[in-house]
N, C-alpha and C positions, 0 to 999 in steps of 0.2 A: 688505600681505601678508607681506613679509620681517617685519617685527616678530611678528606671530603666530608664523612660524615660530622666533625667536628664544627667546619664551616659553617655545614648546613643548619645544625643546631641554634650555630652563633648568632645567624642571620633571623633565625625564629626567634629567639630574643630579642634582638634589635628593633622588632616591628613594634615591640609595645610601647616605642621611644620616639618611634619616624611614622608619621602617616600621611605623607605627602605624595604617595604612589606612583612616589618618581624610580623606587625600587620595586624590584617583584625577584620572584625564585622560581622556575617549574622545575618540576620531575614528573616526567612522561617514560612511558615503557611500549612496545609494538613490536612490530616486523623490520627486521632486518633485511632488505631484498638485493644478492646481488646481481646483478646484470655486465653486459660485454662480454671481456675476454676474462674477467671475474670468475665469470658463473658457465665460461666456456668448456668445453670436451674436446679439446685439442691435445693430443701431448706437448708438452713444450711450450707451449704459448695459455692455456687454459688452466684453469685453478680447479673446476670441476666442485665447486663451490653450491649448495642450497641454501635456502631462504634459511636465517632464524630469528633470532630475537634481541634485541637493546634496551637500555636504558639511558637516559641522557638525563641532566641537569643542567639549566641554564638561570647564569644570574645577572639581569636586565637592567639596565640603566636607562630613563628615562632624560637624555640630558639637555634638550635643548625641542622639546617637541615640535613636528613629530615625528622627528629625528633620536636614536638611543643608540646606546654601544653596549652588544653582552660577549659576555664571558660563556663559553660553552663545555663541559668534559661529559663523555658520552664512552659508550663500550659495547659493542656487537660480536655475537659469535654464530660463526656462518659455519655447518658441517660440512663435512664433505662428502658427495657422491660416490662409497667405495665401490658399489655395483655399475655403476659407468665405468669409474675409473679401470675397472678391474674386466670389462668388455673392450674396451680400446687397447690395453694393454697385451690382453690376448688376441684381438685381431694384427698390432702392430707387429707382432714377435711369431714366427712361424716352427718356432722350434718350444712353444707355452701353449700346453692344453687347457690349461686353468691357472686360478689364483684368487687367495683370499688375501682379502687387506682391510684391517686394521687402522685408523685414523683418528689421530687429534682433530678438534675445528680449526678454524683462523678463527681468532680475537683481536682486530681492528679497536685497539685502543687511541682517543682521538682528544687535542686539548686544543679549543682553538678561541680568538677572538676577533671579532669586526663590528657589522654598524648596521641598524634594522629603519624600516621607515615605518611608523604607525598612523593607521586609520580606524577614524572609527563608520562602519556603515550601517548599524543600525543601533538602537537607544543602548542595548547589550553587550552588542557583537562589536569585534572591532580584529583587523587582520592587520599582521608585522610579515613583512618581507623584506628577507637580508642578506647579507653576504660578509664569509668568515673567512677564518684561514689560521692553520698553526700546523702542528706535529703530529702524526699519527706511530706511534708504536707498535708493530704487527710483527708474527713469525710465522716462517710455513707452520704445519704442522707435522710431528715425529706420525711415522707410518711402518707396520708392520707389516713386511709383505712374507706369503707363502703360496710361492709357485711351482705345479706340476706341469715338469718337461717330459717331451713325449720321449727322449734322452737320457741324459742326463744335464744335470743341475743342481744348485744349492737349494736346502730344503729351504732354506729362509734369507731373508736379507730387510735391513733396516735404511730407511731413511731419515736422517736426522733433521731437527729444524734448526733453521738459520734467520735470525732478528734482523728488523731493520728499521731504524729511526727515518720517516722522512717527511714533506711537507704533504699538506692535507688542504683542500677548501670543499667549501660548504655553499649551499645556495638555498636556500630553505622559505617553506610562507609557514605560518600560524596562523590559526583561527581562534579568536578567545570569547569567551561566552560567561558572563560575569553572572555567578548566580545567589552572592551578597558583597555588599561589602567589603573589601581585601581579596575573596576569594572568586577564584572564575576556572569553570576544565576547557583546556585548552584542546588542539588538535594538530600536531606536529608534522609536516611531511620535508624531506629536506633532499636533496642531490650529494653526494658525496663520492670525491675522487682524489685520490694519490697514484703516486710511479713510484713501486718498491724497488729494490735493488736485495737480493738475498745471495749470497758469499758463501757458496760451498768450497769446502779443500777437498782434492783427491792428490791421489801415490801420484799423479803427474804433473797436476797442474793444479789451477784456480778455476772455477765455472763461477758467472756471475751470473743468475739467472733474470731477467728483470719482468715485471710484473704488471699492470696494471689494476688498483683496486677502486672498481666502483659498486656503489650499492645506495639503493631510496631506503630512507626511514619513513614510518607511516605510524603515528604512535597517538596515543593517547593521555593527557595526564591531568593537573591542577596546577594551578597559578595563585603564589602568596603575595600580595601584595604588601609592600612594607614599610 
């Protein structure tokens, strides 16, 4: 994360050298929304996933208008639902009166790049639609389960998280609103979907779980032109 920030700095100096506004930088912040099998209540198939919050940075090349290529790194963390979770789990199990859980979020970490088309549609305003593609780094998250059996059972038991590097694309519009010179607030919404694959060991076997993670961005931010 320090190196980002470093970049970022680097590129703010830069501008007082370049102002041909074939470069730009945003940093926008909003909603994180996931949706599908994401933000589903299934066991086994559903992540059981809520809405949170991101950050993204993109740094934009103007290279051939109006036509551009950007560089994108972005980070979301979505909670998760323990009171569903923890109603499904007691309806699924006939022999669980209740149960408290305990949860990590997912943090959908995301680095990607591809190619945007710029228009402008009014003297200010001007909207870029694009499409990306790179690596997302995400892990379940560690969960702490305490369940009462109307029996017997363990007072507790853990679920560990398990990482997984995979491909990621993006399909995004912006809306930019130029409010001097170099500087304009943009308005970010974007598509985002990957297929995780996450690699539990048990005393007998391997379980591979597989996953689908989708979720819209809807953000908010500034635009340095440089």
């Amino acid at each position: 994360m320090k190196n980002y920030f470093f970049y970022f700095f680097l590129l703010l100096s830069f501008s007082a050298f370049s102002q041909n506004n074939k470069f730009s930088v945003d940093v926008s912040s909003g909603l994180s929304l996931p949706i599908g099998k994401y933000s589903g209540q299934v066991l086994n198939e559903g992540s059981f996933t809520k809405p949170g919050g991101n950050v993204l940075i993109n740094i934009n090349w103007l290279a051939k208008p109006p036509f551009g290529v950007r560089i994108s790194i972005g980070g979301s963390m979505h909670p998760v639902d323990v009171a569903s979770l923890g109603w499904v789990k007691v309806a699924s199990d006939p022999f669980l009166s209740d149960i408290s859980i305990r949860s990590d979020p997912y943090i959908p970490l995301t680095a990607m790049g591809g190619f945007f088309y710029e228009k402008a549609i009014f003297q200010k305003v001007k909207i870029q639609g694009g499409v990306y593609a790179g690596m997302m780094n995400i892990q379940t998250p560690y969960q702490l389960n305490k369940p009462k059996y109307y029996l017997f059972g363990p007072e507790y038991f853990e679920i560990t998280a398990a990482k997984d590097y995979t491909f990621v694309y993006q399909i995004s519009l912006d809306l930019e609103y130029e409010i001097r010179e170099g500087w304009s607030l943009i308005m970010h919404s974007s598509y985002n979907h990957a297929n995780a694959e996450f690699t539990f060991w048990t005393a007998n076997d391997i379980r591979v779980d597989r996953r689908p993670i989708s979720y819209i961005l809807a953000n908010f931010g500034f635009r340095l032109k440089l």
